[in-house]
C-alpha positions as protocol buffer text, in pm:
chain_id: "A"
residue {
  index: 1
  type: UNK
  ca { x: 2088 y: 13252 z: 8791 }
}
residue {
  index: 2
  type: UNK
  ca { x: 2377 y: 13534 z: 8833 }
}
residue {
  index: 3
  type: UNK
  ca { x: 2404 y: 13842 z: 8657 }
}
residue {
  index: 4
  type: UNK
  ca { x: 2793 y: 13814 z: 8684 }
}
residue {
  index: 5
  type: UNK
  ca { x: 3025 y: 13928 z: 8386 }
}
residue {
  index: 6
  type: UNK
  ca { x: 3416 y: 13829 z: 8340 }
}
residue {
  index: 7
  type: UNK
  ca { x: 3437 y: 13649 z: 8644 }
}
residue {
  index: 8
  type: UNK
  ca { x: 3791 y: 13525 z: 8629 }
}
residue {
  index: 9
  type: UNK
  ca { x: 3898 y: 13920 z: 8535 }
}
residue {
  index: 10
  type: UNK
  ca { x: 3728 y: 14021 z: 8895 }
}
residue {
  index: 11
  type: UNK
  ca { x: 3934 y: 13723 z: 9048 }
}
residue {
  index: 12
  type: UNK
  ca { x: 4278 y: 13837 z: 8858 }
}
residue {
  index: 13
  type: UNK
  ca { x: 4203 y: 14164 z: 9016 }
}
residue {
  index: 14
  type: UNK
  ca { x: 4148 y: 14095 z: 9340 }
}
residue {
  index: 15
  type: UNK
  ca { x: 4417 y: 13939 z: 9342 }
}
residue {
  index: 16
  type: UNK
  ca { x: 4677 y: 14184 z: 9216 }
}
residue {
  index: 17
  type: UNK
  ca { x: 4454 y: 14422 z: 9516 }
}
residue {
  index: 18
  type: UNK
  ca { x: 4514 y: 14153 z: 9761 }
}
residue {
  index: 19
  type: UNK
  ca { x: 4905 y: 14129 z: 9692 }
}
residue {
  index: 20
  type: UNK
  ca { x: 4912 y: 14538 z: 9665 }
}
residue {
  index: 21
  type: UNK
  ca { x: 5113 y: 14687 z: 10033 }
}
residue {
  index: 22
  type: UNK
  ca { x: 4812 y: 14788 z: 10257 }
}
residue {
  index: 23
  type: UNK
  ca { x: 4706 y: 14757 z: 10602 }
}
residue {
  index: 24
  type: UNK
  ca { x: 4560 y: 14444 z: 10547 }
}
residue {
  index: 25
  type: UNK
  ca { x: 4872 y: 14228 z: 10417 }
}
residue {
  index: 26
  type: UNK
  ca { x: 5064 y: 14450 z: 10673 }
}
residue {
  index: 27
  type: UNK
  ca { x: 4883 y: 14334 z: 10930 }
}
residue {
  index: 28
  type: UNK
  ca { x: 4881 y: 13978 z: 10859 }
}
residue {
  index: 29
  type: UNK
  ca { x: 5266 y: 13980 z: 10803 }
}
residue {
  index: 30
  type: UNK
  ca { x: 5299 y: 14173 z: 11057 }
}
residue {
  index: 31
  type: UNK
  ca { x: 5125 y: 13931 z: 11321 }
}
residue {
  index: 32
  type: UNK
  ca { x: 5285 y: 13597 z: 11148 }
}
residue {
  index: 33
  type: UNK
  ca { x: 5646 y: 13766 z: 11207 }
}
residue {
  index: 34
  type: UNK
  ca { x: 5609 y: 13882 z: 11552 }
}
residue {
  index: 35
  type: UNK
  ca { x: 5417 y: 13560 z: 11685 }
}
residue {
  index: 36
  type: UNK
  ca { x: 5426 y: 13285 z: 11454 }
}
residue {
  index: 37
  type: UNK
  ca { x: 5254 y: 13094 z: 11118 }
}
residue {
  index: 38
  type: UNK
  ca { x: 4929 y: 13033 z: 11294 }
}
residue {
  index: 39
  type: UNK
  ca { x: 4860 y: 13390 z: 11437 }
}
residue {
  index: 40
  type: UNK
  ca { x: 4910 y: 13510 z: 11023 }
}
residue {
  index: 41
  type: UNK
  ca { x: 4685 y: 13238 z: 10944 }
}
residue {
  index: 42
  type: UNK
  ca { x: 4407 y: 13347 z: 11243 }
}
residue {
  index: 43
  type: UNK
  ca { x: 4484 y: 13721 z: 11107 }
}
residue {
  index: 44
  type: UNK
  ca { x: 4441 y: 13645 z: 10770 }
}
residue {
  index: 45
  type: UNK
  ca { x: 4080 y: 13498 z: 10879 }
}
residue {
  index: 46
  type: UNK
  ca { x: 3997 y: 13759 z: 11095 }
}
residue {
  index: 47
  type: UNK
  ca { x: 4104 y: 14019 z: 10774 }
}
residue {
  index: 48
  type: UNK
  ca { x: 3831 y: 13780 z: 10540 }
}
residue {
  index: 49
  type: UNK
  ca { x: 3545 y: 13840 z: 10863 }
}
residue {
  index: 50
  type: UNK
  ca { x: 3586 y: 14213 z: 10784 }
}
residue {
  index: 51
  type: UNK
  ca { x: 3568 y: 14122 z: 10395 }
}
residue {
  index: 52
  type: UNK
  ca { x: 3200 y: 13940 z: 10446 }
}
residue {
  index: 53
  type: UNK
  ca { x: 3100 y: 14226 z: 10612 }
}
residue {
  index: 54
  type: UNK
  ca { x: 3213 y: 14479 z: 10328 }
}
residue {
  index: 55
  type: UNK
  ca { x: 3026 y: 14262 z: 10086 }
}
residue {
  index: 56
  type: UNK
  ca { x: 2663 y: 14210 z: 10301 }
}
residue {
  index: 57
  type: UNK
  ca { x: 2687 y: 14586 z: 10309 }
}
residue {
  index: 58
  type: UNK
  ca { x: 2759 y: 14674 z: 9988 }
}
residue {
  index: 59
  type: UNK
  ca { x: 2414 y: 14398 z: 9898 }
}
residue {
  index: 60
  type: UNK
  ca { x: 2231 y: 14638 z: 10170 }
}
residue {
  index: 61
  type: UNK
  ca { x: 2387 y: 14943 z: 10008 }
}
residue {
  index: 62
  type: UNK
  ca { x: 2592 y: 15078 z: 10375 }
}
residue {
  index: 63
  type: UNK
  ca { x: 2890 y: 15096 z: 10189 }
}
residue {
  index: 64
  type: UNK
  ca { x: 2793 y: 15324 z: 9908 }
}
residue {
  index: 65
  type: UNK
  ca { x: 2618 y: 15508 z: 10167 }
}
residue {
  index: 66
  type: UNK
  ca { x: 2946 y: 15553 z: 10371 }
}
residue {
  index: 67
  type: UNK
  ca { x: 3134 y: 15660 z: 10024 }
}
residue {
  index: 68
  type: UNK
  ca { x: 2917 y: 15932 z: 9944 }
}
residue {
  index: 69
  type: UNK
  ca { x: 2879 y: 16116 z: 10273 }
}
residue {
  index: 70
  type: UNK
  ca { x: 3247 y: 16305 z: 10317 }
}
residue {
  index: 71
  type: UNK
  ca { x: 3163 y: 16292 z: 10677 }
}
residue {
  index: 72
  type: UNK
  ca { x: 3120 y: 15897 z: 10714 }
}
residue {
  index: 73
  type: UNK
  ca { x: 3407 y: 15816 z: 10477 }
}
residue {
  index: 74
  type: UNK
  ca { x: 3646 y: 16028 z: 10698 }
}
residue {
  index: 75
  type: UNK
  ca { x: 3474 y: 15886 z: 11032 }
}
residue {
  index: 76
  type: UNK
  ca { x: 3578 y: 15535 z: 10845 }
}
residue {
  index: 77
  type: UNK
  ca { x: 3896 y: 15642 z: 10754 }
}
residue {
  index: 78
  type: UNK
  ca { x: 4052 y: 15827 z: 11062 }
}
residue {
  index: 79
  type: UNK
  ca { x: 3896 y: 15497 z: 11298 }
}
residue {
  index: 80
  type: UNK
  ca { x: 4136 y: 15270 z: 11031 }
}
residue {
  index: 81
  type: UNK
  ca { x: 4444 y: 15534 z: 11060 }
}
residue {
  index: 82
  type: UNK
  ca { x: 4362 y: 15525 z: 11474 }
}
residue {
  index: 83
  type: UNK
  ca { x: 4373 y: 15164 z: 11528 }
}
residue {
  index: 84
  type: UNK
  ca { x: 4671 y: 15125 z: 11277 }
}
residue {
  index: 85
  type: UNK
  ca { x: 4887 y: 15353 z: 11504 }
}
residue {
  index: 86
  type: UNK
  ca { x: 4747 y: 15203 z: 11792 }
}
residue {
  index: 87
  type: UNK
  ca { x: 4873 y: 14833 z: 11722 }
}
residue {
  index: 88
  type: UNK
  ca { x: 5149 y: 14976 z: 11557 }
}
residue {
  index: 89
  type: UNK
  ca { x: 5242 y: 15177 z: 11917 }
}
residue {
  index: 90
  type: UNK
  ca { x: 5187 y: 14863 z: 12159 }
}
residue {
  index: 91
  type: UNK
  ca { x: 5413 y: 14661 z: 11924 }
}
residue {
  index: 92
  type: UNK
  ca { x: 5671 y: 14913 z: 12002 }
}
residue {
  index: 93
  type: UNK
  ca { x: 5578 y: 15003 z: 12334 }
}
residue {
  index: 94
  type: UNK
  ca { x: 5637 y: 14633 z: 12398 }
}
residue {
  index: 95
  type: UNK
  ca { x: 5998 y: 14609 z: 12297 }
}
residue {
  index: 96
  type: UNK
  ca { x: 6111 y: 14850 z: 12617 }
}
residue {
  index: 97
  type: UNK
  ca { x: 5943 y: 14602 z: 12874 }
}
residue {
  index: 98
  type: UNK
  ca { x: 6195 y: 14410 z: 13115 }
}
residue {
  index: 99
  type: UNK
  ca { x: 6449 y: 14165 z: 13003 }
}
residue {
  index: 100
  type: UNK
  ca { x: 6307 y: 13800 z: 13045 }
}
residue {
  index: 101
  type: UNK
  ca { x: 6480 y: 13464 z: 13037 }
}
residue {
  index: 102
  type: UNK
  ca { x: 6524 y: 13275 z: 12724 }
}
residue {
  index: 103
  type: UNK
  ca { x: 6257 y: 13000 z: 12752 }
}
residue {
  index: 104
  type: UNK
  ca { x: 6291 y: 12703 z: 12524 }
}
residue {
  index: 105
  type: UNK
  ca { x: 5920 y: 12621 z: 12573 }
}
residue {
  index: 106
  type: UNK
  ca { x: 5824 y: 12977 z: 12537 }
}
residue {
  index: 107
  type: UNK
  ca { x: 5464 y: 12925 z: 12304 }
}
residue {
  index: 108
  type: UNK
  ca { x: 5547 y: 13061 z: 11953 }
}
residue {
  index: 109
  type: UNK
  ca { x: 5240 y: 13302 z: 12024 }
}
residue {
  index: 110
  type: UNK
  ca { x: 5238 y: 13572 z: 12263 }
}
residue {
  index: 111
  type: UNK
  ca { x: 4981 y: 13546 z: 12550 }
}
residue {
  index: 112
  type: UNK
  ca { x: 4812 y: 13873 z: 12464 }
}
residue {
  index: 113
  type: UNK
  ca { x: 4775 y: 13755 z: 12119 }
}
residue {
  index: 114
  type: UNK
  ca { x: 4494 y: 13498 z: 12166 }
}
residue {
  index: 115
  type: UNK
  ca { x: 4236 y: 13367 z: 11892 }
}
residue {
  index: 116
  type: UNK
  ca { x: 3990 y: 13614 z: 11946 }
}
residue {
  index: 117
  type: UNK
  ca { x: 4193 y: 13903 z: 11979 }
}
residue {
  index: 118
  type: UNK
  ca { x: 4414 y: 13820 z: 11622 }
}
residue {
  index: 119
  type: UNK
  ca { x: 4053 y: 13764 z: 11445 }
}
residue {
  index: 120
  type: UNK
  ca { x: 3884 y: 14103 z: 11575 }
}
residue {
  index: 121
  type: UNK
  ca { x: 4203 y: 14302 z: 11540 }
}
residue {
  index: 122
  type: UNK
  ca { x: 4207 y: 14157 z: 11145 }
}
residue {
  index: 123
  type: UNK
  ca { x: 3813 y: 14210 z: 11143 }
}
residue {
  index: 124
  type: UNK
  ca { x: 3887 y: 14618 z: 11237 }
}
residue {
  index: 125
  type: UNK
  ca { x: 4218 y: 14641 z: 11022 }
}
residue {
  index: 126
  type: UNK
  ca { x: 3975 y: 14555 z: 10739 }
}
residue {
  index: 127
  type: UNK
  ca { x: 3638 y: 14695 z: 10834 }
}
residue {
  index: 128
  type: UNK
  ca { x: 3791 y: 15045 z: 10868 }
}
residue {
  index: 129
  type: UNK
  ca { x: 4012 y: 15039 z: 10566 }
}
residue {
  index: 130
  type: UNK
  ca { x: 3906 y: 15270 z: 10264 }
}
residue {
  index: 131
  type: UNK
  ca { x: 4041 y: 15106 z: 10006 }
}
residue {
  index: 132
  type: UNK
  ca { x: 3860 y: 14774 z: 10061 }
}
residue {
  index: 133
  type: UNK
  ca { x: 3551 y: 15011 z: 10082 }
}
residue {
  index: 134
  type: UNK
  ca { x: 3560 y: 15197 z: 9790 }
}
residue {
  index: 135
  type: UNK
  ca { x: 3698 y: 14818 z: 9604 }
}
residue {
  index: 136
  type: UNK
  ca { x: 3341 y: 14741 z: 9676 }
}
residue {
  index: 137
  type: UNK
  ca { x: 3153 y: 15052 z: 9533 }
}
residue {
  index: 138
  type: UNK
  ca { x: 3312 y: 15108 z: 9290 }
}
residue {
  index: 139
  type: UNK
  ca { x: 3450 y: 14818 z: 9101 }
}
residue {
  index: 140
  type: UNK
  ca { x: 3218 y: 14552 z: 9179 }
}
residue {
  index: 141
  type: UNK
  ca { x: 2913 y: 14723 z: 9025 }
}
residue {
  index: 142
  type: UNK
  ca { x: 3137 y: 14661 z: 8665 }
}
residue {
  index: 143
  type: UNK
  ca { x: 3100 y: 14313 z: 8642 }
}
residue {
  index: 144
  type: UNK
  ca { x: 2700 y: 14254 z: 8748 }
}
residue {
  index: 145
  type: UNK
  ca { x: 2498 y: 14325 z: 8439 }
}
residue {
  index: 146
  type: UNK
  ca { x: 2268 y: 14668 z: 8529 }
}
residue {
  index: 147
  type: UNK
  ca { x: 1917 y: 14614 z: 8586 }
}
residue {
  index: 148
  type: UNK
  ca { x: 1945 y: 14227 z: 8651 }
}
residue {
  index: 149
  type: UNK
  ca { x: 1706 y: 13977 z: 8847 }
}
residue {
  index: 150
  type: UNK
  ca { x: 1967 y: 13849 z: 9047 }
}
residue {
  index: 151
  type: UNK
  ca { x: 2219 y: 14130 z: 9166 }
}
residue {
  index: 152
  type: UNK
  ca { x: 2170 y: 14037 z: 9534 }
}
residue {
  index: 153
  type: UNK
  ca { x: 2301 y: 13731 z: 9430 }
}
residue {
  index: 154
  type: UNK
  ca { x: 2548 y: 13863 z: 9247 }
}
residue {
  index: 155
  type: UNK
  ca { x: 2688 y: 14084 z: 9414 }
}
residue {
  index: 156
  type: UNK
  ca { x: 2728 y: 13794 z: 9715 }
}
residue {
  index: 157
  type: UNK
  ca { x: 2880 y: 13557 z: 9487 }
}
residue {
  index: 158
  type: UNK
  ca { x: 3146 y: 13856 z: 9389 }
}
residue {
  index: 159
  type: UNK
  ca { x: 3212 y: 13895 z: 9782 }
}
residue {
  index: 160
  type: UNK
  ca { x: 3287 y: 13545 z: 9844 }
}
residue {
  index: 161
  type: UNK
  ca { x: 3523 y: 13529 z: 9575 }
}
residue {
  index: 162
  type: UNK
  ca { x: 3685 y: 13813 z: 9703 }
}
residue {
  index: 163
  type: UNK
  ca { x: 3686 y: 13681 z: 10062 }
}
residue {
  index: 164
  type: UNK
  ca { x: 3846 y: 13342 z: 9945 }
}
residue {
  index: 165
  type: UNK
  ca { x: 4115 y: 13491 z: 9726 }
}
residue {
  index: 166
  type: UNK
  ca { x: 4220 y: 13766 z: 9962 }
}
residue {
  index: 167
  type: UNK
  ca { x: 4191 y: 13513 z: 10247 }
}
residue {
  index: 168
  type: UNK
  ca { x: 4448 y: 13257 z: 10044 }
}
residue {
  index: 169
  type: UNK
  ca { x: 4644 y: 13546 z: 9882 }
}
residue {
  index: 170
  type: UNK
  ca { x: 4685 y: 13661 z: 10285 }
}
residue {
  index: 171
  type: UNK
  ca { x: 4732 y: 13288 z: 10453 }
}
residue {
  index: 172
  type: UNK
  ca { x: 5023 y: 13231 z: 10171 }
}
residue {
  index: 173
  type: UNK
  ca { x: 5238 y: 13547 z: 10285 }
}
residue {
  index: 174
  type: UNK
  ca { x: 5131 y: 13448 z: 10682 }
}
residue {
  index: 175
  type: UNK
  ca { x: 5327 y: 13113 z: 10573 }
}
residue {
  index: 176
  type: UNK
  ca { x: 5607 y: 13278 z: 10418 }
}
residue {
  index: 177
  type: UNK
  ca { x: 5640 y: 13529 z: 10668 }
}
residue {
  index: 178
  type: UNK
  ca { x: 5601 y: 13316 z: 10963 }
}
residue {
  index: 179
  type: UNK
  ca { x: 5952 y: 13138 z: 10832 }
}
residue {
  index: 180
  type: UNK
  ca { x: 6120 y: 13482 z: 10984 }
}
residue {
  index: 181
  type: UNK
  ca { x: 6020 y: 13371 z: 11317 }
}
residue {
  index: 182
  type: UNK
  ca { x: 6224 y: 13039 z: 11358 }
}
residue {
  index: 183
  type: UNK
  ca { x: 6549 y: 13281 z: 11326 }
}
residue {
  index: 184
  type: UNK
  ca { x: 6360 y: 13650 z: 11531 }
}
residue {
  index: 185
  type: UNK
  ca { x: 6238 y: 13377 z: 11803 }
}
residue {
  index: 186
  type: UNK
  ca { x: 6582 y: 13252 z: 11944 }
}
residue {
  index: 187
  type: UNK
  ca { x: 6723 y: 13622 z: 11919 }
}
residue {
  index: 188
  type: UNK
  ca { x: 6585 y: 13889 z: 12171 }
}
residue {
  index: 189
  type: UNK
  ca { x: 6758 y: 14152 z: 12024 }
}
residue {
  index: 190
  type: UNK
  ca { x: 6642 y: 14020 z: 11689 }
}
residue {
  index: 191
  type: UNK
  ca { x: 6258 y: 14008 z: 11758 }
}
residue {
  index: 192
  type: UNK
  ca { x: 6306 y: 14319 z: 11953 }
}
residue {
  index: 193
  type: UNK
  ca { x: 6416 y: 14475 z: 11616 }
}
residue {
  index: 194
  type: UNK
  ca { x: 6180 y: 14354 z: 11395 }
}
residue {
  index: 195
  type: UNK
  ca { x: 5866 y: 14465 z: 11667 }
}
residue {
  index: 196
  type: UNK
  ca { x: 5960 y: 14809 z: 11603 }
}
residue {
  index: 197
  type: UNK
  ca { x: 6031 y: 14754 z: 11269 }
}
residue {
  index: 198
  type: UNK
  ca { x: 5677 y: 14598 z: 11176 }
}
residue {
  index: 199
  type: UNK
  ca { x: 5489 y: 14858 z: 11460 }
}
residue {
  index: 200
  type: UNK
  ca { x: 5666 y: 15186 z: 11248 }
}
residue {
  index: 201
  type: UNK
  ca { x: 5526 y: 15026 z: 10974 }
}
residue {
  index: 202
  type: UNK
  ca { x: 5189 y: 15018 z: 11079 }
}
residue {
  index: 203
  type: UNK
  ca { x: 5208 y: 15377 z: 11246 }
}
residue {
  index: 204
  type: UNK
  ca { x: 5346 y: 15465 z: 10907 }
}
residue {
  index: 205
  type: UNK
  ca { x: 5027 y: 15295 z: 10715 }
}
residue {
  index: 206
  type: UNK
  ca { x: 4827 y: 15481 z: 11010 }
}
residue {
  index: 207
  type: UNK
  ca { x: 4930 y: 15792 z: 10901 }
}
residue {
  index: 208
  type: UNK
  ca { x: 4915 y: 15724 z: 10499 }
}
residue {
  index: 209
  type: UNK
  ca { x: 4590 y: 15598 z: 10517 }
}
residue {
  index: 210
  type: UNK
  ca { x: 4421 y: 15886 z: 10741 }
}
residue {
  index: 211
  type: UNK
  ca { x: 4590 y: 16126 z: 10434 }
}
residue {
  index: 212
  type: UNK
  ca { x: 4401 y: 15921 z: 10219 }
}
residue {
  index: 213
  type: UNK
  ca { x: 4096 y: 16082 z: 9958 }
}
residue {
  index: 214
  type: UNK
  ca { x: 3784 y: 15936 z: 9788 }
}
């Protein structure tokens, strides 16, 4: 029924991708530091929304469309490197606001960061970044057998994979990383520290990934 070829080498590769320093895993890290396991978890599931959509577009061919024309990619690219310096600028924009009183009950996450805006801010971090896009055009094509019956299929099959190993790969850092937030949450100074820390990172990623080529 599926033209697929060396299924468990695509998986093994996704998963080194996955586990590779990008804006994705950034983010997710990132968002389970500052605020807590579940907001990596909700990030890591708003990062495999943007993954679906790579992989119905790549079926409708939008993706290789956006990889050819010089003038899409780089539309693609510099809305990725724009959004990464944005959150990376309110996370350390947030650090200089006025001194508040320790709070016991304090919720682990933020007020700002609510379900839906950890799931679209993972949906954008992933729908604009180039190296999940060209993942899809070029590298998925090598494992569906050319000229098949079923490469709609196929190629659908490969995307969910994808989605469900990036989306564990990301939920078991989110985990690991939330553990930092037991000792940043009951030191202001601390947290304060590691905001800045994680926001030059993504201004840093921002900037990498708008110098980025096809």
């Amino acid at each position: 029924m599926f033209d697929i070829t060396s299924l468990w080498l695509f998986i093994v590769a996704v998963f080194l991708l996955s586990v590779t320093p990008g804006p994705d895993l950034a983010y997710v890290v990132g968002q389970s530091v500052a605020n807590g396991r579940r907001a990596g978890v909700i990030s890591a599931a708003g990062v495999a929304l943007g993954s679906c959509t790579h992989a119905l577009a790549s079926v409708v061919g939008l993706t290789a469309l956006i990889a050819a024309s010089p003038t899409l990619f780089n539309v693609v690219k510099l809305a990725g490197a724009l959004y990464l310096i944005y959150l990376g600028s309110r996370f350390i924009l947030g650090t200089f606001g006025k001194e508040q009183a320790d709070d016991p009950e304090q919720p682990r996450i933020r007020p700002e960061a609510s379900l839906r805006s950890l799931l679209t801010r993972g949906f954008i971090t992933t729908l604009t970044n180039p190296k999940v896009l060209l993942f899809f055009v070029s590298f998925f094509p090598q494992f569906v057998v050319p000229g098949g019956e079923h490469q709609v299929e196929s190629f659908l099959l490969l995307g969910v994979a994808y989605t469900l190993v990036a989306f564990l790969t990301d939920a078991t850092f989110a985990l690991l990383a939330g553990s930092a937030m037991g000792v940043v949450s009951g030191n202001r100074k601390l947290q304060k520290l590691m905001d800045r820390i994680v926001g030059t990172a993504f201004i840093g990623l921002g900037i990498r990934l708008s110098l980025t080529q096809r």
